[in-house]
Structure formats: structure tokens, C-alpha cells
mmCIF file of the C-alpha atoms, coordinates in Angstrom:
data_MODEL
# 
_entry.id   MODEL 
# 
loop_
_atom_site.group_PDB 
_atom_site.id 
_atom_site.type_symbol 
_atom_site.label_atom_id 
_atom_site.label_alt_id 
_atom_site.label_comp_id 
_atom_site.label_asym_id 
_atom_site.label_entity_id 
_atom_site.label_seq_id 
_atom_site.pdbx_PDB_ins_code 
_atom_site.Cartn_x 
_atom_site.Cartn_y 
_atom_site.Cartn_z 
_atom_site.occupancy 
_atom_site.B_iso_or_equiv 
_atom_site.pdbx_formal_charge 
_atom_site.auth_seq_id 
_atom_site.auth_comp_id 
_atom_site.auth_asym_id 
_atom_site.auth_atom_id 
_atom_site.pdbx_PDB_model_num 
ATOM 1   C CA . UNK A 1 1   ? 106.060 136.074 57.704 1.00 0.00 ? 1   UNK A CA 1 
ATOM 2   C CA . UNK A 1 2   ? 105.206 136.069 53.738 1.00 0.00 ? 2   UNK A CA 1 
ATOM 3   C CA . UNK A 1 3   ? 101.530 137.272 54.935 1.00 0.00 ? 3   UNK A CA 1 
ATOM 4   C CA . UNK A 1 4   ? 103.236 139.900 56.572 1.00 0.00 ? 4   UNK A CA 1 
ATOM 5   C CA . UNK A 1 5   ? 105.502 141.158 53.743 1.00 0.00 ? 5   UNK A CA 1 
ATOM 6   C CA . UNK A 1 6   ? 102.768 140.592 51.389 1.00 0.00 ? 6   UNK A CA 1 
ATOM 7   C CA . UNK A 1 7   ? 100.776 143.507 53.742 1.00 0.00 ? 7   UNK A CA 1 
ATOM 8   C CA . UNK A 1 8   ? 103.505 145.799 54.080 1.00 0.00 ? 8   UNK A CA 1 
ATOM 9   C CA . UNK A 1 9   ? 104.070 145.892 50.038 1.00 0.00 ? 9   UNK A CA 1 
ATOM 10  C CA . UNK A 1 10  ? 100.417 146.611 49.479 1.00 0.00 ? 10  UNK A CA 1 
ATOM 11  C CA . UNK A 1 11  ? 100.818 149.435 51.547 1.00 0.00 ? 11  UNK A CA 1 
ATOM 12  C CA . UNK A 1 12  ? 104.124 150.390 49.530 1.00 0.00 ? 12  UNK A CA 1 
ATOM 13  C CA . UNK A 1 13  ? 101.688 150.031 46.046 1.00 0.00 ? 13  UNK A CA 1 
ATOM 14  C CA . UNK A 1 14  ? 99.175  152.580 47.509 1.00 0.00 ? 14  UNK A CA 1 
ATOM 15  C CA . UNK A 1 15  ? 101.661 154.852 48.542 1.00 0.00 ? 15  UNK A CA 1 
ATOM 16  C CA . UNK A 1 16  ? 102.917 155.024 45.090 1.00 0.00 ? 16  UNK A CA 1 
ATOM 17  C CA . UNK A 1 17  ? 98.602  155.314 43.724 1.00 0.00 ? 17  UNK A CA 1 
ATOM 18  C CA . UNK A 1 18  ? 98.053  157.279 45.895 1.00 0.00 ? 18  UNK A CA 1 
ATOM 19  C CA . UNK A 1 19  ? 100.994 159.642 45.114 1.00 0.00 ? 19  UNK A CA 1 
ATOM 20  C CA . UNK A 1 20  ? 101.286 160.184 49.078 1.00 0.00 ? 20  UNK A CA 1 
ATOM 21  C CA . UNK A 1 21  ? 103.648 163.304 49.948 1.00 0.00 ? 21  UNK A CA 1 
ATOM 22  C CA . UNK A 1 22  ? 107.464 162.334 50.905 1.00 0.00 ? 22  UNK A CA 1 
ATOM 23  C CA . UNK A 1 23  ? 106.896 163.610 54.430 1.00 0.00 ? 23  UNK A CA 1 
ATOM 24  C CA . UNK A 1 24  ? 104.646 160.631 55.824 1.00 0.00 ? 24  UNK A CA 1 
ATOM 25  C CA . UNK A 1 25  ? 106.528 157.633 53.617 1.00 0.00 ? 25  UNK A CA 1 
ATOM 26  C CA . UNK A 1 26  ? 109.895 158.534 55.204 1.00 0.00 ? 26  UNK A CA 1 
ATOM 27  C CA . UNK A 1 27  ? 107.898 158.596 58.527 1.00 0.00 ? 27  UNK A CA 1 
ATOM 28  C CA . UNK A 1 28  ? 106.552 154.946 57.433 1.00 0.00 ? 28  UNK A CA 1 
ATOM 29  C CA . UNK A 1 29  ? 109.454 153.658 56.317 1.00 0.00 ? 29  UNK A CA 1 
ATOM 30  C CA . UNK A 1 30  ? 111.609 154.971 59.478 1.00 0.00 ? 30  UNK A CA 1 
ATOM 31  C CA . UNK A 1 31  ? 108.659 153.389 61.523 1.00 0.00 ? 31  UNK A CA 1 
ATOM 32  C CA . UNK A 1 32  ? 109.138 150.096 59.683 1.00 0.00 ? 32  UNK A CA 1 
ATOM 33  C CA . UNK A 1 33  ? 112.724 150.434 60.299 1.00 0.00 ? 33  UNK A CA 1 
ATOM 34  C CA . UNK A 1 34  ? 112.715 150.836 63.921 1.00 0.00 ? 34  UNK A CA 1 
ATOM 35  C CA . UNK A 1 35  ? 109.621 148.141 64.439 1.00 0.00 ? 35  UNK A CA 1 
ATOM 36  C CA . UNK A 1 36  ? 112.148 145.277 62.503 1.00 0.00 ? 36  UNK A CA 1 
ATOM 37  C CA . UNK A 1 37  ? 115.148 146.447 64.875 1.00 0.00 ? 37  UNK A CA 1 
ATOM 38  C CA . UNK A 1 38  ? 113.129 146.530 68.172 1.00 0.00 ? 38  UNK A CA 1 
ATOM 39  C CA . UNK A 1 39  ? 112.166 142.973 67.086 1.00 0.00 ? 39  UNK A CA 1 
ATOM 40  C CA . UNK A 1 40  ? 115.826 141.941 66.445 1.00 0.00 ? 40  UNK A CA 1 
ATOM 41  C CA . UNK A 1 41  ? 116.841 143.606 69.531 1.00 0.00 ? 41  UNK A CA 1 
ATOM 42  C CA . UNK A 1 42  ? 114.368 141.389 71.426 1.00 0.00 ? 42  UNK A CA 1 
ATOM 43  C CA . UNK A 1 43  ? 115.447 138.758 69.617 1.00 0.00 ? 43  UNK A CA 1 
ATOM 44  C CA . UNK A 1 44  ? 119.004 139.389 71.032 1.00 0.00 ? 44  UNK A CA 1 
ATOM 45  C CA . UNK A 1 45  ? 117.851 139.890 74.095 1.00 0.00 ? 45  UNK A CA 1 
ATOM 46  C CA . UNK A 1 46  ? 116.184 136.570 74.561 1.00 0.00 ? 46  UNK A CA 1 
ATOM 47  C CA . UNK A 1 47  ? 118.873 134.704 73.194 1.00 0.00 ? 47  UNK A CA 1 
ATOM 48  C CA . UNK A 1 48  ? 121.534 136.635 75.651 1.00 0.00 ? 48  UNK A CA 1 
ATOM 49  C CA . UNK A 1 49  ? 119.195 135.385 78.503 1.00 0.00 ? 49  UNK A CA 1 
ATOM 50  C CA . UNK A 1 50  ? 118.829 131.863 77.472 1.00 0.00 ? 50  UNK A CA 1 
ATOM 51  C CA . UNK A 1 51  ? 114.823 132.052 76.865 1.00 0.00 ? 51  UNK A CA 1 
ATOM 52  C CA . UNK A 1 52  ? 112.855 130.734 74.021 1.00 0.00 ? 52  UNK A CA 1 
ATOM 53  C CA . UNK A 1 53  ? 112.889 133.444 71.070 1.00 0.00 ? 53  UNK A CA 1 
ATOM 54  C CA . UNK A 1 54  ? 109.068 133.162 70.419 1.00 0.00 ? 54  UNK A CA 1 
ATOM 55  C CA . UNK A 1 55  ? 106.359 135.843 70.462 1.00 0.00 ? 55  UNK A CA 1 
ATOM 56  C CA . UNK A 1 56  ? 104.173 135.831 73.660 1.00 0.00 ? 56  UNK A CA 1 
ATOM 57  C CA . UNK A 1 57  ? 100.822 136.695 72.993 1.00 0.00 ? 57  UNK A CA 1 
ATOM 58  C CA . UNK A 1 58  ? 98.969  136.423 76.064 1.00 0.00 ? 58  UNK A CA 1 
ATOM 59  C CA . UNK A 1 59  ? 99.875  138.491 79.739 1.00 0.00 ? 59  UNK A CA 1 
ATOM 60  C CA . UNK A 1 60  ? 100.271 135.463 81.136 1.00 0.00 ? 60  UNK A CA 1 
ATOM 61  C CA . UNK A 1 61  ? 103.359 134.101 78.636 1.00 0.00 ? 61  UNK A CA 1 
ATOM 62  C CA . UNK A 1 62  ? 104.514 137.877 79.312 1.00 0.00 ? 62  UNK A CA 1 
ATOM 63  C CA . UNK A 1 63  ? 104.980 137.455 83.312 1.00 0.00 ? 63  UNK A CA 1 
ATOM 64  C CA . UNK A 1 64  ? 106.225 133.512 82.919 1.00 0.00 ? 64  UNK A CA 1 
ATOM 65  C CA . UNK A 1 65  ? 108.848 135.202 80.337 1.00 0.00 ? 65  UNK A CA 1 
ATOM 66  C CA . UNK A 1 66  ? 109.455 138.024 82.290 1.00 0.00 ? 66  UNK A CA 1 
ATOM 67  C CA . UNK A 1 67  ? 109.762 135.963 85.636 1.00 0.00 ? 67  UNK A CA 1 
ATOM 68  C CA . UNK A 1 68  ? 112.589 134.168 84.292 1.00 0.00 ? 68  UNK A CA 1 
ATOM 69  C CA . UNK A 1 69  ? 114.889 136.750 83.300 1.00 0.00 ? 69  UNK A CA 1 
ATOM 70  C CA . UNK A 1 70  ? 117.006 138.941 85.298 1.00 0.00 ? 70  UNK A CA 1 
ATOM 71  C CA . UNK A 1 71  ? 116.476 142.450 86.398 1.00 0.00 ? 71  UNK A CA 1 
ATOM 72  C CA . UNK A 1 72  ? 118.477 143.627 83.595 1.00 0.00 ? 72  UNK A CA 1 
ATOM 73  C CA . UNK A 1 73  ? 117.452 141.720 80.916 1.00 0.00 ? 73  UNK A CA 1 
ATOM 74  C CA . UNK A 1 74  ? 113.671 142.094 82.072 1.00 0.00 ? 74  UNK A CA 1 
ATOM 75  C CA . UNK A 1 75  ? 114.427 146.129 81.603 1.00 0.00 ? 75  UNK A CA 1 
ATOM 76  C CA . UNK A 1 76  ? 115.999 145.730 78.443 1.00 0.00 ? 76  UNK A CA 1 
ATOM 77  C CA . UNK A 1 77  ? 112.892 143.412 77.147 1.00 0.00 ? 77  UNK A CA 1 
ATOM 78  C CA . UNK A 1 78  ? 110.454 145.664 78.149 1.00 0.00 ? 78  UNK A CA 1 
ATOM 79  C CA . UNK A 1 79  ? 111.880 148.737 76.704 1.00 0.00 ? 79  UNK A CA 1 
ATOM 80  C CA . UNK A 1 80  ? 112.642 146.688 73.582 1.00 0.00 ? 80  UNK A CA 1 
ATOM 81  C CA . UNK A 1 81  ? 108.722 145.777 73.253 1.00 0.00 ? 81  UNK A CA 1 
ATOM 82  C CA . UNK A 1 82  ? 107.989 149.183 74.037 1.00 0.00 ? 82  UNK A CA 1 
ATOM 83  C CA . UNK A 1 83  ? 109.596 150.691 71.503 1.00 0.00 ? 83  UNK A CA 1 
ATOM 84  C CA . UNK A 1 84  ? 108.167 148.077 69.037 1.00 0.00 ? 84  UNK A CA 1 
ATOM 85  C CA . UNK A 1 85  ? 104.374 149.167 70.032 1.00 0.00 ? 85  UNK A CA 1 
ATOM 86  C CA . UNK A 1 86  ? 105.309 152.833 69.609 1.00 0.00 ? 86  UNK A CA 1 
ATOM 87  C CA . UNK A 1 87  ? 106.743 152.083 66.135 1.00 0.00 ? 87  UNK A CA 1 
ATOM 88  C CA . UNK A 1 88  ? 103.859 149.778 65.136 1.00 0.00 ? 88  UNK A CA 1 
ATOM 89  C CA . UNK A 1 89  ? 101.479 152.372 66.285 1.00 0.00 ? 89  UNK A CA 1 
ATOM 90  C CA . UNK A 1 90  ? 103.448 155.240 64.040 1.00 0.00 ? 90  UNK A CA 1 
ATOM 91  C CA . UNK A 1 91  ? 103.806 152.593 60.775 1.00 0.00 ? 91  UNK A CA 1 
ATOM 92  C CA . UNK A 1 92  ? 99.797  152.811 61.123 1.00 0.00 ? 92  UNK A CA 1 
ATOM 93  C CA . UNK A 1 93  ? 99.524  156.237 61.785 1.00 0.00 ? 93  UNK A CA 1 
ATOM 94  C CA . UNK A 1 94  ? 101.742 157.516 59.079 1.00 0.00 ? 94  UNK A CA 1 
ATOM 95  C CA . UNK A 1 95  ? 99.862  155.565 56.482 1.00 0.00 ? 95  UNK A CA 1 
ATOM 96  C CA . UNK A 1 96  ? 96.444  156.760 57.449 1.00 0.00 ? 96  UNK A CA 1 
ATOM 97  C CA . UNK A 1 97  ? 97.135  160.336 57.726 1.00 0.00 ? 97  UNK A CA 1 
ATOM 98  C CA . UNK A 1 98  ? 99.291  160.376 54.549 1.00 0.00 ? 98  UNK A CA 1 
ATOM 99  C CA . UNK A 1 99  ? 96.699  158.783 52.420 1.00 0.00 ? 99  UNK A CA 1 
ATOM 100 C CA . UNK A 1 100 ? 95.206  161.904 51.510 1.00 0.00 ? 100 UNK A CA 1 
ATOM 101 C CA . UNK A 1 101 ? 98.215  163.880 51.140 1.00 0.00 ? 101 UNK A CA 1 
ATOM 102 C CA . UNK A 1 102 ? 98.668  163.556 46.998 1.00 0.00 ? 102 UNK A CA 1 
ATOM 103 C CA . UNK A 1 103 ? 94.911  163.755 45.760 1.00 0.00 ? 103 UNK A CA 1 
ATOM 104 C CA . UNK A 1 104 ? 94.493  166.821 44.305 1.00 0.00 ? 104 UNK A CA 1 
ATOM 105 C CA . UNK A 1 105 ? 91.558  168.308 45.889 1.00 0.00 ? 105 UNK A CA 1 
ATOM 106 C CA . UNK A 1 106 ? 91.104  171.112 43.339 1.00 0.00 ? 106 UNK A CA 1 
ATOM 107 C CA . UNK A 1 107 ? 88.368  169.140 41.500 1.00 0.00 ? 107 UNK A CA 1 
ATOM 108 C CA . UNK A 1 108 ? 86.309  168.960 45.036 1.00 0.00 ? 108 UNK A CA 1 
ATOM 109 C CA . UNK A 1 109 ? 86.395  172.677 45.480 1.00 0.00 ? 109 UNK A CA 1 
ATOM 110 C CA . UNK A 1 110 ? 84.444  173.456 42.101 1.00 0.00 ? 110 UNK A CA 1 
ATOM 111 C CA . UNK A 1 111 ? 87.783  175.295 40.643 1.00 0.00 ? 111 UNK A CA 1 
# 
């Protein structure tokens, strides 16, 4: 977990050297946002069900997890972990496309 906050501020430190436009932080930061509260929700979810609240990481600890939950709460995890990849993906994607965003390119043109 400190690894992981230790990533996420170096990104914070380059957005602020990098003077990135306002546009893709608040798309980073809403991203970040909705990637902790995904987690928390499947967090909830796995309590409410009476599973172990651990990450799988393979397919297999997916389907053994998802094999002993009901239909509901196997909907709910899914969508949960969904929306936790689509997040994850737009944390990444906000960054890299907003890196450029606050050089000044003037001095590349020649003006």
C-alpha cells in the first residue's frame, strides 16, 4: 500500500513540473476517486457475502470466488471490478495524454 501511494504522489509531483492543464488532473483525480470507491465497494461486497476480502489475481481465484457467491452478489462483484479496470485504465490515460499539455511549445516552432 505505501508503494502504491508513494506512485500515485510522484505522479501528483509531475503534474505540478510539468504544469499539466486543469482539464486532465481533474480527470486523474476523478479517476483515482472512483478506482478507491470501486475497491471499497468490493470490499463491501465481499464482506456482505461472507468471502475472504483479498485480491484475486489469477482466473482461477476469480471463478472459485465467484462460484461461491450468489447471483446477486456475483453481479454486483463483477460490475464493481469492472468499474475499477475502467477507472484504472482512465487514471493512466489521463496522465499520459496530459503530460504534454503545459510545455510551451513556442520554443520548438522557431518563434
Amino acid at each position: 500500500m505505501a508503494a502504491a501511494c508513494l506512485y500515485v504522489l510522484c505522479h501528483i509531483v509531475l503534474m505540478d513540473v510539468l504544469a499539466m492543464s486543469s482539464l486532465y488532473r481533474v480527470g486523474f483525480y476523478a479517476s483515482m476517486i472512483t478506482a478507491a470507491a470501486s475497491l471499497q465497494w468490493s470490499r463491501r461486497i465481499k464482506t456482505e457475502a461472507g468471502v475472504p476480502v483479498k485480491h484475486s489475481s489469477s482466473a482461477e481465484e476469480f471463478r472459485d470466488l465467484f462460484a461461491q457467491l450468489s447471483s446477486r452478489h456475483s453481479t454486483q462483484l463483477w460490475c464493481a471490478e469492472l468499474l475499477f479496470m475502467i477507472s484504472e485504465n482512465l487514471i493512466f490515460t489521463s496522465f499520459v495524454l496530459g503530460l504534454t499539455s503545459g510545455l510551451d511549445t513556442r520554443d520548438c516552432t522557431g518563434e
